[in-house]
C-alpha positions as CSV (number, residue, x, y, z in Angstrom):
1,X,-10.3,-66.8,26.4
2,X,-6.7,-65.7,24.8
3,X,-8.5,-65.4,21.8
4,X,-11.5,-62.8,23.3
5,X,-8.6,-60.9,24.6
6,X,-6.2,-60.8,21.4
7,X,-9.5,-60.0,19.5
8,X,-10.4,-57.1,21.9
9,X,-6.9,-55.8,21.8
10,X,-6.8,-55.8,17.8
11,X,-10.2,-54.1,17.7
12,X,-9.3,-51.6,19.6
13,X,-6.2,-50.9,18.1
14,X,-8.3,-50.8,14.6
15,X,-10.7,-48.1,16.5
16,X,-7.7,-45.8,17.5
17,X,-5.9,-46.0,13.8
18,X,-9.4,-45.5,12.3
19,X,-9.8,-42.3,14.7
20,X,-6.4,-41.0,14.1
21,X,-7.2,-41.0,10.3
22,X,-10.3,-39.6,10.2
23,X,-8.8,-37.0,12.7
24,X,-5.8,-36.3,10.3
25,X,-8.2,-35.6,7.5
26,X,-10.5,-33.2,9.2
27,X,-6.8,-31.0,10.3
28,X,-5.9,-31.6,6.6
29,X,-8.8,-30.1,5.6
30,X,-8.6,-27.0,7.6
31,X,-4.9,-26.6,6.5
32,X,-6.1,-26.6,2.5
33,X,-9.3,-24.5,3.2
34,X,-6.5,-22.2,4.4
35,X,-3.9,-21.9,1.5
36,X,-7.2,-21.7,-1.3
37,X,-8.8,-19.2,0.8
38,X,-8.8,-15.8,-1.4
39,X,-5.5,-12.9,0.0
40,X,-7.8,-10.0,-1.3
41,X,-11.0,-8.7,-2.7
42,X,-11.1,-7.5,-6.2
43,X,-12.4,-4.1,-6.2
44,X,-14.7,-3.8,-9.8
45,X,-15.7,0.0,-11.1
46,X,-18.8,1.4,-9.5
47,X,-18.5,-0.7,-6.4
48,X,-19.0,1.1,-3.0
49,X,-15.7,1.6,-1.4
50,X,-15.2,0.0,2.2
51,X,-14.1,1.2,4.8
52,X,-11.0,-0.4,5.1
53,X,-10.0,0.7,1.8
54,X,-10.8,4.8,3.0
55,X,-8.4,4.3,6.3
56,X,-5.5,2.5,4.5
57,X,-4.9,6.1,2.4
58,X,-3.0,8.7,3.6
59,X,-4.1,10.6,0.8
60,X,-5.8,13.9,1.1
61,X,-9.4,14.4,-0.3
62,X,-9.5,15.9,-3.8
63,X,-7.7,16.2,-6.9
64,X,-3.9,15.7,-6.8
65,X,-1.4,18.9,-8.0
66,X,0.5,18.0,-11.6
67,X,3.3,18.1,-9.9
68,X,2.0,15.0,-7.2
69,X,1.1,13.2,-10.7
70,X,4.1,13.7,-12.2
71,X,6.7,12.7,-9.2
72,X,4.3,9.4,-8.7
73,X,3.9,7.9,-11.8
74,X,5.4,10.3,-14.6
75,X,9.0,11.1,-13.4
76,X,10.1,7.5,-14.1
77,X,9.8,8.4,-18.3
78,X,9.6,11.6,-18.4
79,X,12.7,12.2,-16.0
80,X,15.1,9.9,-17.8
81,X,13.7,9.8,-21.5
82,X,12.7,6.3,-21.4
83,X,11.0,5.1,-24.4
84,X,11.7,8.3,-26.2
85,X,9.4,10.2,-23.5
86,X,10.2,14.1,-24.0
87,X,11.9,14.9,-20.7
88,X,10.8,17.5,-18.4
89,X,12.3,20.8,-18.9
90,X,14.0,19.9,-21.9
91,X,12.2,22.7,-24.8
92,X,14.2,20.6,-28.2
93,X,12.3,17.4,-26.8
94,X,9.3,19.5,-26.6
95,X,9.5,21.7,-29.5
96,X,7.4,19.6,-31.9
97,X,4.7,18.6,-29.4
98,X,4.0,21.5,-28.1
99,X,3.3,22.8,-32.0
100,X,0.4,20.4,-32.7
101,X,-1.2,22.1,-30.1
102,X,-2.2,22.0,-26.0
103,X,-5.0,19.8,-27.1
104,X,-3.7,17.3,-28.5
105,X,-1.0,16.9,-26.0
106,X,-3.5,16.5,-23.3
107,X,-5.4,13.9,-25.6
108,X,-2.4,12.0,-26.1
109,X,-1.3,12.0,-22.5
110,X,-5.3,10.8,-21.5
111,X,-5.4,8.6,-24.4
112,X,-2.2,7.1,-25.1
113,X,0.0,7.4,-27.9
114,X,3.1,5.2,-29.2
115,X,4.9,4.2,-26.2
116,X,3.2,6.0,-23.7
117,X,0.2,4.6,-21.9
118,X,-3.1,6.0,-20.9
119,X,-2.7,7.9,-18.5
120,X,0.4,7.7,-17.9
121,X,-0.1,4.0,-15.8
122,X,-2.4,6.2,-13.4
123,X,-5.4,4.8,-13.7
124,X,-7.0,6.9,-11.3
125,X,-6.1,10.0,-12.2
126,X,-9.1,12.3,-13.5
127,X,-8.7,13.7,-16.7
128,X,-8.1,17.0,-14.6
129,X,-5.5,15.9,-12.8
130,X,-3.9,14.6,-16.1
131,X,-4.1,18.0,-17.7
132,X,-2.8,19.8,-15.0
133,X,0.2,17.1,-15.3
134,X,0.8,18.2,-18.5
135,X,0.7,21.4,-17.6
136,X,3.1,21.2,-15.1
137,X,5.4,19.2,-17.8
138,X,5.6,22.0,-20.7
139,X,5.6,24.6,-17.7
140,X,8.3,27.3,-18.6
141,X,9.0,25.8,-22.2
């Protein structure tokens, strides 16, 4: 009878460590579905905009002034001289761009050239608002 009731008590006690593994797993589980779940959506060209993204701008409709493109993502060069960026305002810096031509200033600024990147790093400017950037840079010069 001591035996039945030593046996009982082991079994049991082999049930509730069984069940408290198997329970451990399946919170384990959870947790690591958790930290490998994705923190964003990747947003490829052509792809419908959601919602979400429209509300999260504070940005109005429509093509941004030169001067909005410039004090974003332009000023940072083209304020200090960085990289040998012609700075804005200053006509020796300017002097031998502006003499190959309005043209090929805008297809540099679009395209790249040397040290400066497309665009300027703004990918999503339109090439309009990247002319009328430039136009706002040689403004006055």
């Amino acid at each position: 009878m001591e035996l039945t009731v030593q046996l009982i008590k082991r079994i049991t006690l082999l049930i509730g460590l069984t069940a408290s593994l198997f329970s451990a797993t399946a919170f384990a589980e959870v947790d690591i579905a958790e930290r490998i779940a994705p923190v964003g959506d990747v947003y490829l060209d052509g792809e419908i905009a959601t919602a979400s993204t429209k509300s999260e701008s504070n940005e109005p409709a429509g093509p941004r002034s030169g001067e909005k493109v410039y004090n974003t993502f332009c000023v940072a060069c083209h304020g200090t001289g960085a990289a040998g960026a012609p700075i804005k305002g200053k006509a020796s810096d300017w002097t031998a761009r502006i003499a190959q031509g309005e043209e090929t200033l805008i297809k540099h600024a679009i395209e790249g050239f040397n040290a400066m990147p497309a665009k300027g790093t703004c990918m999503d400017c339109s090439d309009d608002e990247i002319i009328a950037t430039v136009k706002f840079l040689t403004q006055g010069l």
